[in-house]
N, C-alpha and C positions, 0 to 999 in steps of 0.2 A: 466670353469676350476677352481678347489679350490686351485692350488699351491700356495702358500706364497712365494710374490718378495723377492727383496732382500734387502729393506727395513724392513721385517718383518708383513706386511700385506697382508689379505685374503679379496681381493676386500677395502672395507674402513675399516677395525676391524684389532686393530694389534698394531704394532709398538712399539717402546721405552719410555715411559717416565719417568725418572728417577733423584735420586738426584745426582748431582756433584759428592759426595762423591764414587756414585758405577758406576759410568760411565767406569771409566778404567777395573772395574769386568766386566759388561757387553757387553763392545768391546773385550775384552779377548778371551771369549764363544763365541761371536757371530762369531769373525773372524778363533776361530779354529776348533768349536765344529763338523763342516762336516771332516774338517782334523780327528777328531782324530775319530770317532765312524765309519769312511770307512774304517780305516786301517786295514789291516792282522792280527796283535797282540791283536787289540779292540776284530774285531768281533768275534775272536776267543776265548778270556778270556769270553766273552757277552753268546755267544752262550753255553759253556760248563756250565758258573752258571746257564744259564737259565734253559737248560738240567739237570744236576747232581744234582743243590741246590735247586732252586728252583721246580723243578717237570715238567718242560713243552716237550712234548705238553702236553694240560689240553685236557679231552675228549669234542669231538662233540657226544652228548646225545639224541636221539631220546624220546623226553617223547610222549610215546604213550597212556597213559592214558589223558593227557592231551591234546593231539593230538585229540581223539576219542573224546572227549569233545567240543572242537571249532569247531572240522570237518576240520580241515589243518592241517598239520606237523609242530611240532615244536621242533626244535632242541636247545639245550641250549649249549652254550658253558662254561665249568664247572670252568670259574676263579677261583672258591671257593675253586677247589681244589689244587689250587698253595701251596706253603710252605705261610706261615701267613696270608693264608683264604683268599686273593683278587688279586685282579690284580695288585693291587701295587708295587708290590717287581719287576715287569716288568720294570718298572723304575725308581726305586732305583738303584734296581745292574747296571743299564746301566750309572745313575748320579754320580753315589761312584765312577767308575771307571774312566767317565772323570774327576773329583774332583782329583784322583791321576797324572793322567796324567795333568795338570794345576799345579802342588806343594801344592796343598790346603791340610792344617793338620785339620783341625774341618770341623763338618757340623753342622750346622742347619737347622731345619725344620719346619712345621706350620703343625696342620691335627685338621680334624673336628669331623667325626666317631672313629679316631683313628688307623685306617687302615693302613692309610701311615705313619701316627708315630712309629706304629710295622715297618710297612717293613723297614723305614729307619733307625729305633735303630737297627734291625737284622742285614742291612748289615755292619751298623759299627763295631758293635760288631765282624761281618765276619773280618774285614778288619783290627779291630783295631784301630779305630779312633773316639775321644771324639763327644759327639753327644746333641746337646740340640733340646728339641722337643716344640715348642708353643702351648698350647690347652686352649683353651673358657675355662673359670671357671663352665660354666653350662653344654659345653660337656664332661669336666673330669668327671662331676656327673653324669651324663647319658651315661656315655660310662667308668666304673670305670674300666671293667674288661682289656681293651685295656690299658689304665695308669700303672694298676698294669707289662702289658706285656713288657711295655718299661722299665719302671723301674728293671725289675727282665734281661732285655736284659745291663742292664747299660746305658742306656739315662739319662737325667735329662731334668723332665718335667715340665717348666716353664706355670704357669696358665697367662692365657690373662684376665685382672683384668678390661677393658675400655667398652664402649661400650653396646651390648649383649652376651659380654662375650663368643662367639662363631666361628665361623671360619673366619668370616672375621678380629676380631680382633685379631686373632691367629696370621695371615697371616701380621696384621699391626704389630705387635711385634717384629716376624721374619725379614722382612723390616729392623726394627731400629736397628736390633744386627748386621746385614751385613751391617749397613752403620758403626757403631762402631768400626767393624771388617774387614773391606774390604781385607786386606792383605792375612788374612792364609783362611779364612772361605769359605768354599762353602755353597749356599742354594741350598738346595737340594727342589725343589716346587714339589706338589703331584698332578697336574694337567695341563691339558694344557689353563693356566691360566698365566699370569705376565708381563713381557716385552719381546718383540723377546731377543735370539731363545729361552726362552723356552718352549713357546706354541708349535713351529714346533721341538724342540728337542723329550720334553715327547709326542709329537704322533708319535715318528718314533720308539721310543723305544715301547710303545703300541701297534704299527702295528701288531709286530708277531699276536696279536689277529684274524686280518681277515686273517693274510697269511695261518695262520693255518686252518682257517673257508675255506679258498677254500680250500684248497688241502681234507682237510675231509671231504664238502660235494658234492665233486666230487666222493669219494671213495664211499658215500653212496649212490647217488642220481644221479650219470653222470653226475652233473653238479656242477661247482665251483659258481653259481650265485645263491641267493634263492630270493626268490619274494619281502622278506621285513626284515630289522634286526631291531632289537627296542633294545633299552640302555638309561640306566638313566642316566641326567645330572646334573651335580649341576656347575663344574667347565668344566665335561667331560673327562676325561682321559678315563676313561674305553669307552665311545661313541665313541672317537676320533680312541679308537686303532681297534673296532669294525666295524668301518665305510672306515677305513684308505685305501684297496686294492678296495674299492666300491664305493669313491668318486667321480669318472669320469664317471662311466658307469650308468645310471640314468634308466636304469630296472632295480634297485632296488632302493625298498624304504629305505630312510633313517628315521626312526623314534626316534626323543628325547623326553623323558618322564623326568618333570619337574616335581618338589611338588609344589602342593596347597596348601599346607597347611591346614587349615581349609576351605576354598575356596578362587577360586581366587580374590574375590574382598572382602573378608572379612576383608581386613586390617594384616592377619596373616598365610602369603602364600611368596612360595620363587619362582612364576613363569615368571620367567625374558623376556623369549619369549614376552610374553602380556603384563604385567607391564611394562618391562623396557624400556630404551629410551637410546638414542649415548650418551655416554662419558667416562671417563676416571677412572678407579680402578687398583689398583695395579701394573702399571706399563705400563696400554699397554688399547690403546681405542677397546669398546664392549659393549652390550645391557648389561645397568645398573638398578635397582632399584633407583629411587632417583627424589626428591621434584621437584618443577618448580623450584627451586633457585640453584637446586646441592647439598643437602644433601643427604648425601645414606640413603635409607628407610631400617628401619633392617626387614629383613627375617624372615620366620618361618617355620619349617617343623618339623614333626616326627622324621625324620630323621637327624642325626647329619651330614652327607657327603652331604647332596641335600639344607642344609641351610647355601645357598650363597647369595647375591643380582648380581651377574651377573653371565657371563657364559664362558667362553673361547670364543677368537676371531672368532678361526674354524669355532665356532657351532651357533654363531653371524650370522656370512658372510652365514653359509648350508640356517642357517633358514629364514633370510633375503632379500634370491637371492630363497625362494622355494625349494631349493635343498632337504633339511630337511625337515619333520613336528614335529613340536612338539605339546605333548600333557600331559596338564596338568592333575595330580593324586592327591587327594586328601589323607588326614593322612587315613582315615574311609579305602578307597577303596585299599590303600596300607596293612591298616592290613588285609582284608578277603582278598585279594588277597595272602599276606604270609602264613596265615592259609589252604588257599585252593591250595595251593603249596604244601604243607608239609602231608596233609592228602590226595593228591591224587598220588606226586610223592615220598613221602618219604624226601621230601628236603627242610630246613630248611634256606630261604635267607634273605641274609643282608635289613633291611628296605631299604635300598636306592636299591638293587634290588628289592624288593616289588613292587616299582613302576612302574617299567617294565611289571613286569606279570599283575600288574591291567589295562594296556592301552593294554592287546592282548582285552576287553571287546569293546574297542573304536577304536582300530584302522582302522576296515571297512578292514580287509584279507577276501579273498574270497575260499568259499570251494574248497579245492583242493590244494590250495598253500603254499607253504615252507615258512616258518620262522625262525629267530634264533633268539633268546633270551641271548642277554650275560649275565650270569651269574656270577655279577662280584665282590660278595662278601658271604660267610657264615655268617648265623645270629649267632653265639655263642655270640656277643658282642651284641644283641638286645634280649637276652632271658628275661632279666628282664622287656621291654616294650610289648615285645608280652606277658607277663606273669598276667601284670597289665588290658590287655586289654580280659584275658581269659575265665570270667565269664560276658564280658558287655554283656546286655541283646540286645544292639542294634547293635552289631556284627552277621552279619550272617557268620556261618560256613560252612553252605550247601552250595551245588552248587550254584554260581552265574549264570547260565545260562540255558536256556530249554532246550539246547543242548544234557545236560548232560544223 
């Protein structure tokens, strides 16, 4: 079973650890957050933003050409086309609104790709409420056009100057402004990553992801179950809410596709699965990047959402107990993989989905059998790194497979 006690752990991955200063924030949520997201008033406010503002349900997508290619069916579920291109705003609108119900007047937040930084300057701006966003000094430069979106939304985008100036020191920023802040502030976290509950809060808010995946691939297929879903993880939000209705029942596969980075033992690689080892980041024990001593080893990927040095407890505990396989992608296999997406479906994904479509080459799916693919971001915010990689001569464009 993967439930999370009520300590906040998934087997041995989980739990609180925190400073003094935000312990009474953190007993706060912890003790109401099922109170308030089961009530009549919540899920009702939850369900019509999801509906009305956000765009959900997003489509279950047969790509048949793609399909016709591996020789198995593969369905994508179309995050990308939610309101600000990902999955994200799935759990914003759901956090902004326990954020109101707690009296919290600010939010802040941390993001890597820049993703959850849109979705969470959106919903404030929805709601009216000041909003500061933390981002890596090197992913505001690689991900300018998501910067410019918060900003033109009214966020105020705070660079993370420490470090590799990336998501994780985004995340350690964010930290110190809510210990600062404890009183009015809510952190609004874009993953199921930190200390209990919010790793089990943002997976119930991401759930809609598989609730929908069944009902849709019952409508297309007679069956609510497919053979295998594969989603990228970096912290895993989009995985966690993919996997969420599918975690018990173990005919199906659960697949997590991690960055290589340049390879995994290259020294410049974010694949936590195989790298990493038990301990403690950001608030809550899980498979970490880090020294024989306990320094965190910094990460590296293509991709600005998939470079973390760990992973969400969930996806800790899937991978750890087998539940899970994860499989790591390297930057090379993510771009022909996004290139080979786009010129065969017409669709254009987030480098951190990239990663997904390059592990349907390794996952070992058997002709015949269903697949989904969350698709759980739009590349508009990667067009200047697919753009740089468009003439490399060691890029293949053509079919990756003899399939084809």
């Amino acid at each position: 079973m993967t439930a999370i006690d009520e300590k906040g752990y998934y087997g041995e991955f989980g739990g609180a650890f925190v400073p003094e200063m935000l312990f009474a924030n953190i007993e706060e949520l912890r003790s109401r957050y099922i109170e308030i997201i089961q009530s009549a008033d919540f899920q009702s406010e939850f369900k019509s933003l999801l509906r009305d503002y956000a765009g959900r349900p997003t489509p279950l997508y047969l790509a048949q050409r793609l399909s016709d290619h591996y020789g198995f069916a593969i369905y994508l579920k179309r995050e990308d086309l939610l309101h600000t291109g990902a999955h994200k705003v799935n759990n914003t609108i759901g956090q902004i609104l326990v954020a109101q119900r707690l009296g919290k007047t600010r939010i802040i937040a941390e993001t890597g790709a820049g993703q959850h930084g849109v979705a969470t300057a959106t919903v404030c701006a929805l709601m009216g409420m000041p909003c500061v966003v933390y981002m890596g000094e090197v992913d505001m430069k690689r991900q300018a056009p998501n910067v410019a979106r918060m900003r033109m939304l009214g966020a105020e985008v705070r660079p993370a100057l420490s470090g590799s100036r990336t998501l994780k020191d985004a995340t350690n920023e964010a930290i110190r402004d809510w210990i600062n802040n404890p009183e009015d502030t809510h952190y609004i976290i874009g993953s199921v990553v930190g200390p209990h509950p919010f790793p089990d809060m943002v997976a119930r808010f991401q759930s809609v992801i598989s609730e929908e995946i069944q009902a849709q691939l019952q409508q297309h297929t007679g069956s609510p179950r497919p053979d295998a879903i594969l989603a990228c993880v970096g912290g895993g939000s989009n995985a966690a809410g993919a996997f969420y209705h599918y975690l018990n029942d173990e005919r199906v596969r659960l697949i997590a596709v991690e960055a290589a980075g340049k390879g995994v033992h290259s020294g410049h690689s974010a694949a936590t699965s195989i790298l990493g080892t038990r301990g403690i980041i950001h608030g809550s024990r899980t498979l970490l990047m880090q020294t024989p001593d306990g320094q965190i080893t910094e990460p590296y990927s293509i991709s600005a959402g998939l470079d973390y040095p760990g992973i969400g407890p969930l996806h800790a505990h899937l991978i750890a107990t087998g539940r899970a396989q994860a499989i790591p992608i390297t930057d090379e296999d993510a771009l022909q993989a996004a290139f080979f997406l786009a010129r065969t479906e017409g669709i254009i994904p987030a480098l951190e989905t990239a990663h997904a479509f390059a592990a349907l080459d390794r996952a070992d799916i058997l002709p015949g059998q269903t697949v989904v693919v969350n698709l759980s971001g739009r590349g508009d915010k990667d067009l200047a790194a697919y753009m740089e990689h468009f003439e490399d001569p060691d890029l293949k464009l053509a079919p990756r497979s003899s399939r084809f």
